[in-house]
VOZAZA-761689 format. One record per residue: residue number from 1; residue in three letters; x, z, y of N, C-alpha, C, O in turn. Coordinates in steps of 0.02 Angstrom, whole numbers, always signed. Example, Ala and Ser with C-alpha at 12.3 -4.5 7.8 and 13.67 -1.06 7.14 Angstrom:
+------+------+--------+--------+--------+--------+--------+--------+--------+--------+--------+--------+--------+--------+
! resi ! resn !    n.x !    n.z !    n.y !   ca.x !   ca.z !   ca.y !    c.x !    c.z !    c.y !    o.x !    o.z !    o.y !
+------+------+--------+--------+--------+--------+--------+--------+--------+--------+--------+--------+--------+--------+
!    1 !  ALA !   +660 !   +390 !   -284 !   +615 !   +390 !   -225 !   +660 !   +390 !   -165 !   +712 !   +423 !   -166 !
!    2 !  SER !   +642 !   +354 !   -112 !   +684 !   +357 !    -53 !   +645 !   +394 !     +2 !   +670 !   +402 !    +57 !
+------+------+--------+--------+--------+--------+--------+--------+--------+--------+--------+--------+--------+--------+
END
This chain:
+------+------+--------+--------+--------+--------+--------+--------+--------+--------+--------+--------+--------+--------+
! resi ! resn !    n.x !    n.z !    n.y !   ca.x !   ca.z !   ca.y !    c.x !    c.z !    c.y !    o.x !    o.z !    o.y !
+------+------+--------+--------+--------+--------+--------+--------+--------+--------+--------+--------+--------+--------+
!    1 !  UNK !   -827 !   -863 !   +806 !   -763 !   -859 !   +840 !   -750 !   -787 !   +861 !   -691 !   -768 !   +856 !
!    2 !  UNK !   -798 !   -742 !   +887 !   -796 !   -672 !   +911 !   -765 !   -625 !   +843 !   -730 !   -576 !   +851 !
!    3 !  UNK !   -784 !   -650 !   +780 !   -741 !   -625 !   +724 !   -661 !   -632 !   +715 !   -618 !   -595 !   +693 !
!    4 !  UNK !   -662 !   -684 !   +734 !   -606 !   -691 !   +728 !   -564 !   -668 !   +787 !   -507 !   -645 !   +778 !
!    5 !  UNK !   -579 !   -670 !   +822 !   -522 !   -626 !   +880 !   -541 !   -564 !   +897 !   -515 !   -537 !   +946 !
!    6 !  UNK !   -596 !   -524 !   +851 !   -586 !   -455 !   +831 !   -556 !   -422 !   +797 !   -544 !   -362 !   +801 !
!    7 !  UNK !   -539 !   -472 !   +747 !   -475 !   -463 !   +720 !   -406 !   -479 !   +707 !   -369 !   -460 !   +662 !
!    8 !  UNK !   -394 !   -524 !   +763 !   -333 !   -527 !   +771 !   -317 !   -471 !   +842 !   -264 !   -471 !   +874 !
!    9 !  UNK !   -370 !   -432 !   +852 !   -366 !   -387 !   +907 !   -333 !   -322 !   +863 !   -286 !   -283 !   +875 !
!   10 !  UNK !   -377 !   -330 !   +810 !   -365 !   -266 !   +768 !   -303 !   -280 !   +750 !   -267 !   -244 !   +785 !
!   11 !  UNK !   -268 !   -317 !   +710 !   -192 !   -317 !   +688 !   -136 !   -336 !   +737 !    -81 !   -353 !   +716 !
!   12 !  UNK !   -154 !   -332 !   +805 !   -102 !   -333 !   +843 !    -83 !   -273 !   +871 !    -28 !   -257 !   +895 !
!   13 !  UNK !   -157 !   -226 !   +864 !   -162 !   -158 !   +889 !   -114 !   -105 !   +824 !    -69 !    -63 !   +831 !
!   14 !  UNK !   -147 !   -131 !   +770 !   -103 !    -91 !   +700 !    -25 !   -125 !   +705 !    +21 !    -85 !   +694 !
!   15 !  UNK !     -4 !   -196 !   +722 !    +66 !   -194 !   +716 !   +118 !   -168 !   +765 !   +177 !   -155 !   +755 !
!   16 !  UNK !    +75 !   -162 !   +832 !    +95 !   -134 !   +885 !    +98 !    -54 !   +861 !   +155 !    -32 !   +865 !
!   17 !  UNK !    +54 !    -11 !   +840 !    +78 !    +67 !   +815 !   +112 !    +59 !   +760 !   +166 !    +87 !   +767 !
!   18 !  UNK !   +106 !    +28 !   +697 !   +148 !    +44 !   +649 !   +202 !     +4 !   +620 !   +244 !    +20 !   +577 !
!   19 !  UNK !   +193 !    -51 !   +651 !   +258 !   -111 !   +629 !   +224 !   -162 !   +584 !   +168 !   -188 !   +588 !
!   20 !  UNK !   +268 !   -168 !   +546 !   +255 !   -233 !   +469 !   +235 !   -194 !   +440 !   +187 !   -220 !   +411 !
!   21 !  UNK !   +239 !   -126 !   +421 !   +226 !    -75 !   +366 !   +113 !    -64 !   +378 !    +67 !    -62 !   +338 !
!   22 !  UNK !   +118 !    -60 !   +439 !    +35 !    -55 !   +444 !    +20 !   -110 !   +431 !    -30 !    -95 !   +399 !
!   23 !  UNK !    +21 !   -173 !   +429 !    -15 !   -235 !   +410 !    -17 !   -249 !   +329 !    -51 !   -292 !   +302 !
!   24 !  UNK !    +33 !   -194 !   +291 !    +37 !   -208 !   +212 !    -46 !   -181 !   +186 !    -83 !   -139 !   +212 !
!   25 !  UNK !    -53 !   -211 !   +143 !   -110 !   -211 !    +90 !   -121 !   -150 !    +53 !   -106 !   -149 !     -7 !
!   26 !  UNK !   -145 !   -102 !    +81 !   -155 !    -51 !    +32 !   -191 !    -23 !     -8 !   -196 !    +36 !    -25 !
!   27 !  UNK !   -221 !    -80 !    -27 !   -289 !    -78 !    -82 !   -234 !   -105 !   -150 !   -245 !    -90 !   -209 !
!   28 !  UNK !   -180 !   -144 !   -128 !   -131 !   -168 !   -213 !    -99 !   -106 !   -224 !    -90 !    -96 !   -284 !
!   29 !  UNK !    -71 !    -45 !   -175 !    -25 !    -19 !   -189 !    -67 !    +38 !   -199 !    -45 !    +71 !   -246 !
!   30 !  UNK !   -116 !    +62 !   -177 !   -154 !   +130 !   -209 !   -211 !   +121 !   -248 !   -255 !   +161 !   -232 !
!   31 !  UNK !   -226 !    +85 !   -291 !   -284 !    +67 !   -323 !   -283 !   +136 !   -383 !   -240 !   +180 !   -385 !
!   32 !  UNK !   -330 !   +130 !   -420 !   -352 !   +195 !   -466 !   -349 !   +244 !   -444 !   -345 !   +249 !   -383 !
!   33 !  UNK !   -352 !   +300 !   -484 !   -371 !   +371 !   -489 !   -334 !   +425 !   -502 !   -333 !   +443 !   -561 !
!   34 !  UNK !   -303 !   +457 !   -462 !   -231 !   +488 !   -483 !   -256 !   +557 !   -525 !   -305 !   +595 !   -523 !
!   35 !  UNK !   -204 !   +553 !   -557 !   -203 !   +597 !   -623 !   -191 !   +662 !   -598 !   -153 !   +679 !   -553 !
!   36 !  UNK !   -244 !   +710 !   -648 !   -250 !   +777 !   -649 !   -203 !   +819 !   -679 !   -200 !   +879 !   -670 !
!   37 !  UNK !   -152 !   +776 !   -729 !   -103 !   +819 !   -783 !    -46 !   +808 !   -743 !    -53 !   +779 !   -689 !
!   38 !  UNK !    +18 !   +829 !   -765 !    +82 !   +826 !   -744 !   +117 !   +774 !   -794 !   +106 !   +779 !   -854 !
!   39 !  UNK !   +150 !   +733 !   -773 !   +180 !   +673 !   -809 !   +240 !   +708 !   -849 !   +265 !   +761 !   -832 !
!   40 !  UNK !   +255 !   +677 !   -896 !   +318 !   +690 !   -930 !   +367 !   +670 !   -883 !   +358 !   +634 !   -835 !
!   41 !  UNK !   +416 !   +696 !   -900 !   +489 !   +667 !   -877 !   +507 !   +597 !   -895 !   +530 !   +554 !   -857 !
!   42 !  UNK !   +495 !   +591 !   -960 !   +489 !   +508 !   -989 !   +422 !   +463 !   -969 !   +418 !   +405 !   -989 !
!   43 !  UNK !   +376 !   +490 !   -934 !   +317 !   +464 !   -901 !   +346 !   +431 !   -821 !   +330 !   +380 !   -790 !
!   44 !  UNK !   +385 !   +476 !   -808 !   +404 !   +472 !   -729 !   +454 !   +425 !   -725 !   +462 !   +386 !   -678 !
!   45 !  UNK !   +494 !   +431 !   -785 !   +574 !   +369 !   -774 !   +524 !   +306 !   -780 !   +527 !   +262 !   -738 !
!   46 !  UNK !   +481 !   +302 !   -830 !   +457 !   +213 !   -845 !   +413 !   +211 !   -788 !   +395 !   +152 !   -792 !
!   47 !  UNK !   +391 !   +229 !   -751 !   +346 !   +212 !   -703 !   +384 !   +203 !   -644 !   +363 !   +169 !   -597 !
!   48 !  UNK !   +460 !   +242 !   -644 !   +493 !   +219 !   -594 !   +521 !   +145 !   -604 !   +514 !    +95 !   -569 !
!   49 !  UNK !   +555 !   +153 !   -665 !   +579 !    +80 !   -679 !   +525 !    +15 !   -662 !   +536 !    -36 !   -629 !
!   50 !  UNK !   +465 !    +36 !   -695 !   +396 !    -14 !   -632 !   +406 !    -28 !   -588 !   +405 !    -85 !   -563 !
!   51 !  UNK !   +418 !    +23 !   -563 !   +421 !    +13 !   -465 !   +469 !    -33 !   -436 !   +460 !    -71 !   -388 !
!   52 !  UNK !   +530 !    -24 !   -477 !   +598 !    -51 !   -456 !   +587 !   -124 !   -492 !   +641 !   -153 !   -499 !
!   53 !  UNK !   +547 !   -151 !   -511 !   +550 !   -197 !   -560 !   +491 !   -235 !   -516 !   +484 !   -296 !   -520 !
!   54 !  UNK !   +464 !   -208 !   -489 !   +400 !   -230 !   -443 !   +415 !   -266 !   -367 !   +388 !   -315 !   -340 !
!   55 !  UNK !   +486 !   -207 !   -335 !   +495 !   -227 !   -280 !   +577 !   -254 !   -283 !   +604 !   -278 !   -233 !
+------+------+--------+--------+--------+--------+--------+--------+--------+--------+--------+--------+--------+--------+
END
């Protein structure tokens, strides 16, 4: 039981500083290894269209 209301200690403390935005998952949204090269211009539109297609 002490687990469990250590962490509902912890996410009342993170929604209290950062809102809904600190309780999001950020192991889905930053996963891999960011790239060493510079993207194309046609690299950057389809990965945007991802994004927009995602959210």
């Amino acid at each position: 039981m002490k687990r469990i209301e250590q962490s509902a200690y912890r996410w009342k403390k993170t929604y209290e500083k950062n809102g809904l935005i600190g309780l999001t998952d950020s192991c889905r949204t930053q996963s891999g290894r960011p790239l060493k090269r510079k993207l194309t211009p046609f690299e950057v539109i389809k990965r945007q269209e991802g994004k927009n297609q995602v959210t």
